[in-house]
Structures are given as structure tokens and as C-alpha cells.
C-alpha positions, 0 to 999 in steps of 0.5 A, a space after each residue: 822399778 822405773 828409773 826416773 829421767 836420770 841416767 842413775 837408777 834412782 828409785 823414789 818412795 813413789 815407786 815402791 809403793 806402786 810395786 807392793 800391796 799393803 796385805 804385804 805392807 801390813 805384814 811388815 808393819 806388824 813384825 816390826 812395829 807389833 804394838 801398832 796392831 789397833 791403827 792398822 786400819 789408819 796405816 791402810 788408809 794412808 797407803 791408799 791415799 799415797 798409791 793415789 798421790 802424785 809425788 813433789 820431786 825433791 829439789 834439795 835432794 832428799 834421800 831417805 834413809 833408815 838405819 837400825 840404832 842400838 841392840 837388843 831390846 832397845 833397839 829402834 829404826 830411825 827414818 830420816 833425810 839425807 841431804 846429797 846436795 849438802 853435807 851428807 852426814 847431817 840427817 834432817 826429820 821428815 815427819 811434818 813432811 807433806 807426804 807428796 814430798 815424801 813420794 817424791 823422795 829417793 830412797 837410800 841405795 844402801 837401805 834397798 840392799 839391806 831392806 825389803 821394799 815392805 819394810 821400807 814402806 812400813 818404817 816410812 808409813 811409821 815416820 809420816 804418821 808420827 804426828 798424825 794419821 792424817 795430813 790436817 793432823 800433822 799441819 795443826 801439830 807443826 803449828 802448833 810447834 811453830 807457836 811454841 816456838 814464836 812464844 819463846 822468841 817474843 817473850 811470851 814464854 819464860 824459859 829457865 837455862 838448863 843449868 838453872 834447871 839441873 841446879 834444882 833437879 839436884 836441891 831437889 835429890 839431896 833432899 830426898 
């Protein structure tokens, strides 16, 4: 895989998916995500557009990182962002990413030692497609997080302050 004008090997997500097909791709989507058989389709068509993008280097310094969390049946992988250039233990949420940003990302050192590049792409293809199997999708979802989230600020939206909230949940048990 190509370095990238550093004089560290840093690989970008961009480079990975350069390398791979998604036949391999969908291999490893499908062992480790089996109930997402009926998009497979969709995951195709945004390898695709990501192989005919060009990536947004990363200014923050945003490595992507993936880790197994819990045991056993419960088990899950968590995709997120590290930011080198800050604290490196806090882990941002990448799914509203633009998927420019997204190629233009390096990936963890420690997770291309532990993972194949397939597996990489398919836990990444997971994560971006989250909100939506298309960029229009994930921005109209951001948005409309974003006007939740300005309703609470000006009022617009009554909260109720989770202790409120826990005092009625347990009125509500006792009666039961």
C-alpha cells in the first residue's frame, strides 16, 4: 500500500479500498454482519462510489479505529475516530462523516495488524452506512438531528430531567 508523503507509512482507508474487491469485501461483510444479506447490493454501490472518490486529508488527525467490545453473543465491533492531535483516549463518532473525510482517514496501526484489509472495509462500510446507504440520506438525517437538537435549546421542545423521568418510571413498577 502506498505511503503517503510522510516519512511514517500511514495507510488512509483510501488505500485499502484501492487494494481489495468487493467479491472479497462482501465476503467479510457477510461473516461478520449476516443479517445484512438483503443491503448487499447497497454496500456494492458505495464501494464503488468510494474506489471512484478522492479522499479529504484529514487536518485534525483522525485515525480510525475498531475494536471488539463485549463477549460472546453480545459482542459488537465499535468503528470510531481517534484524534492524535488531541487526547488520544477520547473516540469521536464517524457515521455523519462525509465519506471523502472517511478515505481520507488513516487507519489504526494496531487494527491493520489485527484485522484483514476485508474486514477493515466491511466494519468501515457498516459504520458510514449507518444513517443511510447514500451521502443525501446521512445529511437529511444529520439535519434532522441538528433540528432536534436547536428545538431543545430555544425551547421549542419540553424536556423532562432524568431524575424526573426515573421517579415516574419507578410510580409506574410499584403499581404493577
Amino acid at each position: 500500500m502506498p505511503a503517503h508523503k510522510d516519512k511514517t507509512m500511514k495507510v488512509l482507508l483510501k488505500d485499502i479500498v484501492e487494494v481489495c474487491s468487493f467479491k472479497d469485501v462482501k465476503s467479510s461483510l457477510l461473516a461478520l454482519y449476516p443479517d445484512q444479506k438483503k443491503n448487499i447490493n447497497e454496500y456494492k454501490n458505495v464501494f464503488e462510489t468510494l474506489k471512484q472518490m478522492r479522499p479529504r486529508y484529514s487536518k485534525e488527525g483522525m485515525v480510525i479505529d475498531i475494536k471488539r467490545v463485549g463477549r460472546g453473543k453480545n459482542a459488537y465491533f465499535d468503528v470510531s475516530g481517534i484524534c492524535l492531535e488531541k487526547d488520544a483516549k477520547q473516540s469521536y463518532a464517524l457515521e455523519y462523516t462525509p465519506w471523502s473525510k472517511w478515505l481520507g482517514y488513516e487507519v489504526s496501526s494496531k487494527v491493520l495488524k489485527r484485522m484483514s484489509k476485508e474486514e477493515i472495509i466491511a466494519h468501515c462500510l457498516w459504520e458510514m452506512t449507518f444513517m443511510g446507504f447514500t451521502q443525501n440520506k446521512i445529511r437529511r438525517e444529520l439535519n434532522k438531528l441538528k433540528k432536534r437538537v436547536e428545538d431543545i435549546k430555544t425551547g421549542k421542545v419540553k424536556t423532562i430531567p432524568f431524575e424526573e423521568v426515573m421517579t415516574r418510571l419507578k410510580e409506574k413498577v410499584k403499581k404493577v
